[in-house]
FIMI-253226 format. One line per field, with one value per residue (C-alpha): residue number from 1; y, z, x negated. Coordinates in pm, 1 decimal. Layout:
# residues N
resi = c(NUM|...) $
yy = c(Y|...) $
zz = c(Z|...) $
xx = c(X|...) $
END
This chain:
# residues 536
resi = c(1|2|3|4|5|6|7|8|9|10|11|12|13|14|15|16|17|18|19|20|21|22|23|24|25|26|27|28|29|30|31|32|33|34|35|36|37|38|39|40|41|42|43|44|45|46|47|48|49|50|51|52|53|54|55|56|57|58|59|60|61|62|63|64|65|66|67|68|69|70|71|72|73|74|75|76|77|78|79|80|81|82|83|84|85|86|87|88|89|90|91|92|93|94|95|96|97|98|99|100|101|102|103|104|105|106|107|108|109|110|111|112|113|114|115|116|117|118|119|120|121|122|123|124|125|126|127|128|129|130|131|132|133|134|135|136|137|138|139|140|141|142|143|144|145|146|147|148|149|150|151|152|153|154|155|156|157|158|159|160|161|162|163|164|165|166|167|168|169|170|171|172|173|174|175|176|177|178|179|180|181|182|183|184|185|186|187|188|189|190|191|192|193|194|195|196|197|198|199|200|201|202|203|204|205|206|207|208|209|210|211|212|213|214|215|216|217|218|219|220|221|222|223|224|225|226|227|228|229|230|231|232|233|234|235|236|237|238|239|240|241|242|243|244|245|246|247|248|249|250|251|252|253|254|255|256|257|258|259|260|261|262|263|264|265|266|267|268|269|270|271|272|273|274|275|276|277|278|279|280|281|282|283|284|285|286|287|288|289|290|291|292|293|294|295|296|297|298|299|300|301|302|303|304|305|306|307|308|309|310|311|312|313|314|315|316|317|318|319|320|321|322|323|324|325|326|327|328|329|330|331|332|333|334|335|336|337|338|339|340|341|342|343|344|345|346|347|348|349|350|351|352|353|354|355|356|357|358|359|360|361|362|363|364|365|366|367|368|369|370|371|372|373|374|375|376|377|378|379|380|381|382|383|384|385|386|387|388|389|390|391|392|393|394|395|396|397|398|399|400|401|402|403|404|405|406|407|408|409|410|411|412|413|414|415|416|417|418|419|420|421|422|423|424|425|426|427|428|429|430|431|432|433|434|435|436|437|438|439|440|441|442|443|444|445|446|447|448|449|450|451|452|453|454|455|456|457|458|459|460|461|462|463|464|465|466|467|468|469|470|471|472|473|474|475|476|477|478|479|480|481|482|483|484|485|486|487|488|489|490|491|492|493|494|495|496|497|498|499|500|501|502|503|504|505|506|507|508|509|510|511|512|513|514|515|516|517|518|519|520|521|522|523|524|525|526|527|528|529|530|531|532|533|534|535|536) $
yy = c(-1526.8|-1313.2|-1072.7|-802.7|-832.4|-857.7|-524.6|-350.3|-538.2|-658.8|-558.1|-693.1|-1069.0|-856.1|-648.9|-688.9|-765.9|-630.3|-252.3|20.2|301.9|608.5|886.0|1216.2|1046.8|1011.6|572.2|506.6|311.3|-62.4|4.5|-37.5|171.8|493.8|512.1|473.0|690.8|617.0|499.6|386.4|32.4|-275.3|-359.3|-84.8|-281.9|-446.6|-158.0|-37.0|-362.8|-316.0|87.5|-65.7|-358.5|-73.7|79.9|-196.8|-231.3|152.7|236.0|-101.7|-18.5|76.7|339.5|525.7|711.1|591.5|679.0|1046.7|1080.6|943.5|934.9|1275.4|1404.2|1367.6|1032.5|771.4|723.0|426.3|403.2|214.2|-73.4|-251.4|-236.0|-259.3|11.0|217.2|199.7|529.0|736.6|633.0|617.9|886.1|1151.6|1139.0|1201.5|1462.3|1668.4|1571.8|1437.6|1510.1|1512.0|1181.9|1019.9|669.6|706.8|1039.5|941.9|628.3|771.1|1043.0|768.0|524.9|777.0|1025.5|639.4|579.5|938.9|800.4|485.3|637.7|871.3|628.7|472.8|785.9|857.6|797.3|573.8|303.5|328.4|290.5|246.5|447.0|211.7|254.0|663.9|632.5|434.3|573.8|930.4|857.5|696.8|993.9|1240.0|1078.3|978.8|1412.0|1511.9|1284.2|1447.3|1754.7|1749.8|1624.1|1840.3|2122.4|2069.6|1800.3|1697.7|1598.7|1422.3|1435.7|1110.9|1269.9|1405.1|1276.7|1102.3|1308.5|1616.3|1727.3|1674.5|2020.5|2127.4|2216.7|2375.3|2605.5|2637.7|2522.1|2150.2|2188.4|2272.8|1957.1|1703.9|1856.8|1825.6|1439.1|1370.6|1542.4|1311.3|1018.1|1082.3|1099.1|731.0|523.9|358.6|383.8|163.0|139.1|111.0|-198.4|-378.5|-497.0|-389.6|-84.9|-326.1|-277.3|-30.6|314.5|435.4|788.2|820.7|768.0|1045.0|1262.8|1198.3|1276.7|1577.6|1676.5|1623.0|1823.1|2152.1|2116.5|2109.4|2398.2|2690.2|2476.6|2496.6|2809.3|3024.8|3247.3|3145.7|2900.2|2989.0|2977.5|2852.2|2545.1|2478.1|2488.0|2231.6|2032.1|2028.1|1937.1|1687.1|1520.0|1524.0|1305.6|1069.3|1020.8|990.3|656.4|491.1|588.8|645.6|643.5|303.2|165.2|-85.5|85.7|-191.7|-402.2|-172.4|-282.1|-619.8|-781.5|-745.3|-501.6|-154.5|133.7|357.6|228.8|408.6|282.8|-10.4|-150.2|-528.9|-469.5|-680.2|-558.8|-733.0|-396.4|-252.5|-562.6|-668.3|-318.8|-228.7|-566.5|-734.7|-1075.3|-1229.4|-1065.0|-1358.0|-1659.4|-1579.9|-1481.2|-1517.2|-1269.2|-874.4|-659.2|-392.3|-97.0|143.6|334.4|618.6|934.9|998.2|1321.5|1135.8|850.0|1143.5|1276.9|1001.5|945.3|714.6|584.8|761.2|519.4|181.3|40.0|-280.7|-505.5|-806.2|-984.4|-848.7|-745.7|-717.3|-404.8|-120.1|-136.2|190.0|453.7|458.8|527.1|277.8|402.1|395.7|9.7|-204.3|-437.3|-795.4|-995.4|-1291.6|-1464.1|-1503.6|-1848.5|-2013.9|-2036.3|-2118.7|-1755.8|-1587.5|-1539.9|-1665.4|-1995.4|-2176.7|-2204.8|-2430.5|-2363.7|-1997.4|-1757.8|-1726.8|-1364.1|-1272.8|-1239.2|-899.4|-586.6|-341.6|20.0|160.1|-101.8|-31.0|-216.6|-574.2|-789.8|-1119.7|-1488.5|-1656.6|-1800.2|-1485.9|-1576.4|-1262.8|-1234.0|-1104.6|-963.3|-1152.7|-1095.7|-1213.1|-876.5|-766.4|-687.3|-392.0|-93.9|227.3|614.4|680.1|664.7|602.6|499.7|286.5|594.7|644.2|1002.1|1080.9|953.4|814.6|572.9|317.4|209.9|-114.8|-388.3|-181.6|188.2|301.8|282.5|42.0|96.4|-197.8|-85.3|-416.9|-697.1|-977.0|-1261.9|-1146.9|-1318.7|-1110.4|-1141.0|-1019.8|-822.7|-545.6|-197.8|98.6|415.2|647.5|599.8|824.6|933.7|1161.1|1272.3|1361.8|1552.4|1699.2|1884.8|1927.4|2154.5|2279.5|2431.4|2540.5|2743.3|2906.8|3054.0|2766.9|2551.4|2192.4|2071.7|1853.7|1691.7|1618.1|1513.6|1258.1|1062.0|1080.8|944.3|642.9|610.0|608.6|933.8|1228.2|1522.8|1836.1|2171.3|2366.6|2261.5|2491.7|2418.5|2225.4|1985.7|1948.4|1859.1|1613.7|1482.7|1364.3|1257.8|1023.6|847.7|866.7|727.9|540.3|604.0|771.8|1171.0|1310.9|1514.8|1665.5|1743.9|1887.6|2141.4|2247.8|2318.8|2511.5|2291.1|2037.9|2261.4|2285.3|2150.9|1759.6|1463.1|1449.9|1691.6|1920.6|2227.6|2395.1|2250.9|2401.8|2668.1|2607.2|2633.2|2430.8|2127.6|2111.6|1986.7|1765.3|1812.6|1772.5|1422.5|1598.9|1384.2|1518.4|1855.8|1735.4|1552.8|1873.7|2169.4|2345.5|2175.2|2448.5|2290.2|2348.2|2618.6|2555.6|2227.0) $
zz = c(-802.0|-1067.5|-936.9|-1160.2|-932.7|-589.6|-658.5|-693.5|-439.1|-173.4|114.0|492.2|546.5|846.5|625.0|661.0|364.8|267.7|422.0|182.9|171.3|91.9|-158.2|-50.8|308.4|166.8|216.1|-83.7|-35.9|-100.5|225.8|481.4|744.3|807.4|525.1|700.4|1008.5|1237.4|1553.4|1720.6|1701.0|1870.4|1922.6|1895.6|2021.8|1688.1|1501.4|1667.6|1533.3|1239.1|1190.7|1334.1|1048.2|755.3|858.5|831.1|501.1|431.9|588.9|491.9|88.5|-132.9|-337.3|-73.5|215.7|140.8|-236.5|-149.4|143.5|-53.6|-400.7|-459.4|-270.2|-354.9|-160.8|-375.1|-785.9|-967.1|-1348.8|-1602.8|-1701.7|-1995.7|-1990.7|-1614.9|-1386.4|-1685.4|-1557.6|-1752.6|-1532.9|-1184.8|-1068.5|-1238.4|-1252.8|-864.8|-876.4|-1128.6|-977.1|-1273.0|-1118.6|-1152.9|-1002.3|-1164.5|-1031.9|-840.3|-522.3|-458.1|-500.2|-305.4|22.5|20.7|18.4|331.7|503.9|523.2|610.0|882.6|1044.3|974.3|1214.7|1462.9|1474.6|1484.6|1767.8|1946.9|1911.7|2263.3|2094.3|2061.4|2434.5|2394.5|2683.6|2789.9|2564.4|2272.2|2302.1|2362.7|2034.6|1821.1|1912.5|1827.1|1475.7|1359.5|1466.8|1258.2|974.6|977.0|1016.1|709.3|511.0|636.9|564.0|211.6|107.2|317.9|416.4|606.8|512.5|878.2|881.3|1222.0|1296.0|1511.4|1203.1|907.8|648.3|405.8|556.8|352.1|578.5|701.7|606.8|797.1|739.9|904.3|1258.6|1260.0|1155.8|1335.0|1686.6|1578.9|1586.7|1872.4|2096.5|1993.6|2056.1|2429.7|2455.7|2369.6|2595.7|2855.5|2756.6|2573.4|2857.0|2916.0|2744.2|2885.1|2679.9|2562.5|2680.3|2367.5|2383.7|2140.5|1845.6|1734.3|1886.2|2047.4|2402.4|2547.4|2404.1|2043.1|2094.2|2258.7|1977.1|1731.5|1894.2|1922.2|1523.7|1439.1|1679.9|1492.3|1146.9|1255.8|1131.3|749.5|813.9|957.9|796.7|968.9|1167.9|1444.9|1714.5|2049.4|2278.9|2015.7|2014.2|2385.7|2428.8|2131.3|2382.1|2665.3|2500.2|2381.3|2769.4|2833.8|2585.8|2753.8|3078.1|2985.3|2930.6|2525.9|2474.7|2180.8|2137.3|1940.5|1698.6|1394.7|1153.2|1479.6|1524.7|1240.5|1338.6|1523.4|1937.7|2148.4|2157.0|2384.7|2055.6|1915.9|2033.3|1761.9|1521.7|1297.3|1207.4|858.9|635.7|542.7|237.1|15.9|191.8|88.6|-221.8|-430.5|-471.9|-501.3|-802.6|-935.2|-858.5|-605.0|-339.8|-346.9|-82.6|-165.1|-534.3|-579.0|-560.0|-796.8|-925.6|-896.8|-593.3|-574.7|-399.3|-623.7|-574.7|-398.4|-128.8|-107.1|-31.0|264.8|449.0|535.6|316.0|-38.6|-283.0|-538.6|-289.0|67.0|162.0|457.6|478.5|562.0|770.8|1093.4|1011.5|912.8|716.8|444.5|242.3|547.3|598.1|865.3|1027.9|933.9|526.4|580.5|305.6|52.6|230.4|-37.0|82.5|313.9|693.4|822.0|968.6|1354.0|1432.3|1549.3|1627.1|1310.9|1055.4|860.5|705.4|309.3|205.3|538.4|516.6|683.5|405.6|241.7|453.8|116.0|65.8|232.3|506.8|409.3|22.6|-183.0|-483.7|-654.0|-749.3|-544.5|-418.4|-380.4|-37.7|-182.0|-258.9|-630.5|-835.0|-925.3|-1253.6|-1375.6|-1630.3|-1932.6|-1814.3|-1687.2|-1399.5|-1119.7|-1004.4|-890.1|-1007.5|-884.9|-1189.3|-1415.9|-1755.4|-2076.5|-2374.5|-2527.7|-2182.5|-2137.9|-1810.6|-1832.1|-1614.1|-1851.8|-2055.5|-1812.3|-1777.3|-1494.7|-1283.1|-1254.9|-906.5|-559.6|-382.4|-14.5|254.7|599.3|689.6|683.4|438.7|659.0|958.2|770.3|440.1|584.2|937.3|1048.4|1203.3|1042.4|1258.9|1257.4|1532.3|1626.2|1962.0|1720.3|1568.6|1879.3|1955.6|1622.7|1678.4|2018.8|1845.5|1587.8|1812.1|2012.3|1686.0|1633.0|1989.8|1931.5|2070.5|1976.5|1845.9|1774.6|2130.8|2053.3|1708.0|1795.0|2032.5|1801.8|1508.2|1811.4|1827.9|1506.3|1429.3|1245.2|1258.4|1521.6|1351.2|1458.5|1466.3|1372.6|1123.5|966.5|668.8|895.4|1035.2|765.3|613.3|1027.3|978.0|588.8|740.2|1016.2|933.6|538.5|356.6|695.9|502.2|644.9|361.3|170.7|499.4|617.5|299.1|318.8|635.8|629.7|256.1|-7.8|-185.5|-417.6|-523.4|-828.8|-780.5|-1070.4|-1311.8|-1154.2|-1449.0|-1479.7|-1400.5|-1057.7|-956.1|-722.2|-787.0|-404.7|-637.2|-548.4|-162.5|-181.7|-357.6|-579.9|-445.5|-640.8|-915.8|-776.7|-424.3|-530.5|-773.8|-427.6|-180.5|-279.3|59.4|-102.7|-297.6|-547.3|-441.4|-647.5|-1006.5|-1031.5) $
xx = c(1137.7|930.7|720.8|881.6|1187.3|999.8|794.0|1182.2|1409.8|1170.2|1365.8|1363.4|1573.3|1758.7|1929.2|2299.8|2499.7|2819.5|2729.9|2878.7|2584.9|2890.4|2783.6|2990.0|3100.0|3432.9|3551.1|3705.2|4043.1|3852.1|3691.2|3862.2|3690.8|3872.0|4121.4|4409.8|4252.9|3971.9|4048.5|3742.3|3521.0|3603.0|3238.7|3024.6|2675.1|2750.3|2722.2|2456.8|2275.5|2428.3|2268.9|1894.4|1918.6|2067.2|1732.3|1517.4|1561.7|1537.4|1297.3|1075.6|1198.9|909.3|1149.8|1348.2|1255.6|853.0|862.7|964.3|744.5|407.9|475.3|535.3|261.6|-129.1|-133.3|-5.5|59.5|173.7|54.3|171.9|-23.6|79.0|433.8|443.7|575.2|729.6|1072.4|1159.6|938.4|1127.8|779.7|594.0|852.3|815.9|423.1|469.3|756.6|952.1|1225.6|1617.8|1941.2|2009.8|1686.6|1786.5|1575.7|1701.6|2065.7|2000.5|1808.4|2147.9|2379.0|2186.2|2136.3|2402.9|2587.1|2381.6|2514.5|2857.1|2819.1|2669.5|2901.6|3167.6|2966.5|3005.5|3353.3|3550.7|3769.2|3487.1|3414.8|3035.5|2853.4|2512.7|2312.3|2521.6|2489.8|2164.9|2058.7|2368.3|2211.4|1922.6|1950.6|2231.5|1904.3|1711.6|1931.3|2029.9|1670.9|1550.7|1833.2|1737.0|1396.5|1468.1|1757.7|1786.9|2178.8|2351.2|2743.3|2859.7|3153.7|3398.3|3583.4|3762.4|3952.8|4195.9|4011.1|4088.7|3893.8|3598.1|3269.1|3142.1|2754.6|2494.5|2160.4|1891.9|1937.2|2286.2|2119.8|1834.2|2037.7|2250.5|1971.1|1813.9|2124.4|2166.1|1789.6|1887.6|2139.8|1947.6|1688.1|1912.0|2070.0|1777.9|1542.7|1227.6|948.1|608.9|358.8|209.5|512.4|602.1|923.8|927.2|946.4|1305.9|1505.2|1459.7|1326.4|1259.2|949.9|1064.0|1374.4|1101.1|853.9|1122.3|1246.9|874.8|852.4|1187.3|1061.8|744.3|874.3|1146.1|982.4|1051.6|1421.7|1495.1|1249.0|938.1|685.3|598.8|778.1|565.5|814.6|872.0|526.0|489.6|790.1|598.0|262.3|511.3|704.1|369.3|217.1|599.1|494.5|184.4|316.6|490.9|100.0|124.7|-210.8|-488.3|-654.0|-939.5|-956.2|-755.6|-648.0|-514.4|-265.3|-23.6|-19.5|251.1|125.2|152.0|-48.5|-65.6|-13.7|272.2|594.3|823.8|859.6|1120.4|1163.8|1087.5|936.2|588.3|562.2|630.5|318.3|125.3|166.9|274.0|-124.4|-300.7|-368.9|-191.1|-492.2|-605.6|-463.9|-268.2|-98.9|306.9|157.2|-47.8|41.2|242.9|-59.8|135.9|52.2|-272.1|-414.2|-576.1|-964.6|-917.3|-715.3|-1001.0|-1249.2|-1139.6|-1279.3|-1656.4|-1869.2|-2015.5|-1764.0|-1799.3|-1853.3|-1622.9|-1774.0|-1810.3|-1961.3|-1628.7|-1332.0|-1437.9|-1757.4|-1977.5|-1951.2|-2184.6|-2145.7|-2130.8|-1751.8|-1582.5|-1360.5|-1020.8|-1141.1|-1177.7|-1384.5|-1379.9|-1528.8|-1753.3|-1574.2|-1309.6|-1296.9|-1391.6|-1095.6|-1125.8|-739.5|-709.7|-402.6|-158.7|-358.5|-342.2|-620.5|-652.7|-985.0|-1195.8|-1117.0|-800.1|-565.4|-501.5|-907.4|-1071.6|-800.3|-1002.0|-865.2|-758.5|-898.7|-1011.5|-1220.9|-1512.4|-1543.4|-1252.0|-1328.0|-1175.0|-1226.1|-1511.5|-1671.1|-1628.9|-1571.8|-1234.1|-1114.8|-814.3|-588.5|-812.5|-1097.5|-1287.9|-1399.8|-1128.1|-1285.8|-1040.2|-1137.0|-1129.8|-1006.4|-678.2|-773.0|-559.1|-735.2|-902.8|-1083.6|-855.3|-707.9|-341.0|-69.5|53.7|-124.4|-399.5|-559.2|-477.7|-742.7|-729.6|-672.1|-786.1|-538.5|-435.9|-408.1|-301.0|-95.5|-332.8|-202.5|-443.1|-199.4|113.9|212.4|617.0|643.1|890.5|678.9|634.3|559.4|763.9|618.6|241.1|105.7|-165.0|48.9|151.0|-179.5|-257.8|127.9|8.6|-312.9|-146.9|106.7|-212.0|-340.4|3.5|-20.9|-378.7|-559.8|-793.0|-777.5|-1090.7|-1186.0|-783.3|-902.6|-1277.7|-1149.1|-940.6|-1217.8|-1478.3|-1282.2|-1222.8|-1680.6|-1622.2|-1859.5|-1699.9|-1628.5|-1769.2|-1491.8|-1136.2|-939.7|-586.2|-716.7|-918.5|-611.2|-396.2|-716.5|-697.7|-316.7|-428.7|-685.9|-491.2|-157.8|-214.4|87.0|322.7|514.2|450.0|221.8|468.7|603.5|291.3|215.9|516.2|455.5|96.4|186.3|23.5|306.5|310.4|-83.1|-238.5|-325.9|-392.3|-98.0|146.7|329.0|168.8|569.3|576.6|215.4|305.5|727.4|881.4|1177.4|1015.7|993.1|1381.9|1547.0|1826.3|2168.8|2327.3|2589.1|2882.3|2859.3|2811.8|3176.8|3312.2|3206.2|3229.8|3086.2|2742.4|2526.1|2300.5|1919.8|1735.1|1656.9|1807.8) $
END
């Protein structure tokens, strides 16, 4: 398979075939599943498997739910090199804010997931006699599937299967959504189990602690939706909601990188069986490993993002993985090892001439010279140098986000590669954001942050702040939280997606237009209770 098809349609091996993602809710005829009226599910566990595999591959997809999360915020650009990445500006117009109606990732994350809301609620109906379980999960996935709409579009089409087919789905928005999702993430607390930490069980499906964290998440973001301010009581049940979490063992734990691999942590809450391959290979080099073939060279991170961390701006290595920092970073910026690991039959790796396969790749930001296992050089497919670069230069050496060499950009490596480059393991909620949540849920109630935020960057070997404001804050959850997919809606809520940043159209600086996406024209054609976002 050519890479130039991976780097598009690299999507998890547990994604079921054959499941129609519906535009406007409405089943056309062909399908089969309520035309001729709903009247509940044989098996609903299936389905539940079923919605948990649909989100596997959405939420694992390099141009969905992660392209609008990262892409369009100050974390992540792809440039065109050569002829790759053009794509008619799918990629760029998302960095830019030059995206339409018509683009294909924001008609495609409409159409998953206002489907996943329609199983579940299938799943729900009495009909299908679901049993606690069932509630519990199907709950949980149709608050999340409404909150990621939500968050994206500002209005929710909810369809009731408890009515004829042929009945447009009703909207919600502002507190009428927001009281929606919170009363399903209720109920799924009440029905999902509980999952000590550590247990190794979180890997897959939903517990208390992920409802709790999401409810947590959607009280904290409220403010967004409704319009105002913070509201105290919200942030109080945030705090509260947070100290639950703990209560089940969730806990901060050192040792950063080791927490996307596939074993058990006290920080992870929730994980999906998605393949992590996307995260891998989008930002290396086609030489940059033989391992799956080398990378795609597409994904970097901008400069700006790069120096929020501690260390050498212009240097990030380590002797070898695992080893020390040579250039002053801290631990979460990673490095760049001048050669492979030595194979020692460890856990999860494989050996490839003496060394771990895929070891020779560095941990977090690469940039500088890249290295083969042998601690050879590497260059790119010229013949130069492969050395990634700050910055995004075309062949005249001017700033541009097209026409750039094979090695522009910092690249970004948070699943290690020498840990197996396929596993199914890709982390969705992480107790460290819990922690920074209640952090800035204090923050909002007049309190202070700064011992919540000094104790994760302790562990992490950076330098304790003095006094924690709301931009340390927001540069807190930049640093820990990078490419998992919450940048832009951090961004909105602490009032800066719409600031200046590399390549963004000078119409979009300081355009609230752009903190929702456009409505797609045909549901706006199928619905008519839909209202087209502003200046779209």
């Amino acid at each position: 398979m050519k890479r130039s098809y991976l780097k598009f349609y690299f999507v998890s091996l547990l994604m079921v075939a054959g499941l129609v993602s519906c535009t406007d809710l409405e089943i056309e005829e062909s399908d089969s599943i309520i035309s001729t009226g709903f009247q509940g599910l044989a098996d609903p566990s299936s389905t539940v498997d079923e919605l948990y595999n649909r989100m596997n591959g959405q939420y694992g997809d390099q141009g969905g739910r992660f392209a609008l999360m990262e892409v369009t915020a100050d974390a992540a650009l792809i440039p065109t090199r050569g002829t790759d990445w053009g794509d008619n500006g799918l990629w760029s117009s998302l960095h830019q804010h030059l995206w339409s109606p018509e683009h294909a990732f924001i008609i495609n994350v409409w159409n998953d997931w206002n489907a996943n809301q329609l199983f579940a609620s299938q799943i729900l109906d009495s009909r299908s006699s679901p049993s606690a379980g069932n509630i519990g999960d199907a709950s949980f996935v149709r608050a999340f599937s409404m909150w990621t709409i939500l968050d994206f579009y500002g209005q929710v089409p909810f369809r009731d299967v408890t009515l004829p087919s042929s009945t447009l789905p009703e909207v919600l928005s502002g507190q009428a959504a927001v009281d929606f999702i919170l009363a399903d993430l209720d109920t799924a607390i009440s029905n999902l189990p509980s999952v000590a930490a550590a247990s190794g069980e979180a890997n897959g499906r939903a517990s208390k602690a992920a409802a709790r964290y999401l409810k947590a998440k959607v009280l904290l973001n409220k403010h967004v939706y409704t319009g105002g301010s913070p509201d105290g009581g919200d942030m109080a049940a945030v705090i509260s909601l947070v100290d639950e979490i703990a209560g089940e063992g969730y806990d901060l734990q050192a040792g950063y990188f080791d927490l996307f691999r596939d074993s058990a942590d006290n920080e992870t809450i929730w994980s999906l069986a998605s393949g992590v391959g996307n995260r891998i290979f989008n930002g290396l080099h086609y030489n940059s490993t033989s391992l799956g073939g080398g990378g795609w060279n597409g994904f970097s991170t901008l400069a700006e993002y790069y120096d929020l961390f501690e260390g050498d701006p212009d240097n990030n290595r380590v002797d070898i993985i695992g080893g020390p920092a040579l250039d002053g970073q801290e631990e979460r910026r990673g490095g760049v090892p001048q050669m492979g690991t030595p194979f020692t039959g460890a856990d999860q790796t494989e050996d490839e001439g003496g060394f771990e396969v895929g070891s020779n790749v560095g941990n977090g930001f690469l940039v500088g010279q890249q290295y083969a296992l042998d601690g050879t050089p590497l260059q790119d497919r010229a013949g130069a140098p492969l050395t990634f670069k700050r910055d995004f230069l075309d062949g005249t050496g001017a700033p541009n986000i097209i026409n750039n060499d094979e090695t522009t950009g910092i690249r970004v490596m948070k699943y290690a590669p020498r840990y197996g480059a396929f596993r199914g393991h890709e982390i969705v909620f992480r107790y460290a954001d819990a922690h920074l949540m209640k952090a800035e849920a204090m923050m909002r109630s007049s309190g202070d942050p700064t011992a919540m935020v000094n104790e994760l960057r302790v562990l992490r070997g950076a330098t304790p702040i003095g006094a924690v404001g709301e931009q340390d804050l927001l540069d807190e959850r930049g640093r820990e939280l990078f490419a998992e997919a919450w940048r832009r809606n951090d961004l909105i809520r602490f009032g800066q997606y719409t600031r200046d940043w590399l390549f963004k159209a000078s119409g979009a600086v300081g355009n609230d237009q752009y903190k929702l996406f456009p409505i797609p024209a045909s549901q706006l054609l199928a619905n008519p209770a839909l209202v087209q976002n502003p200046g779209y």
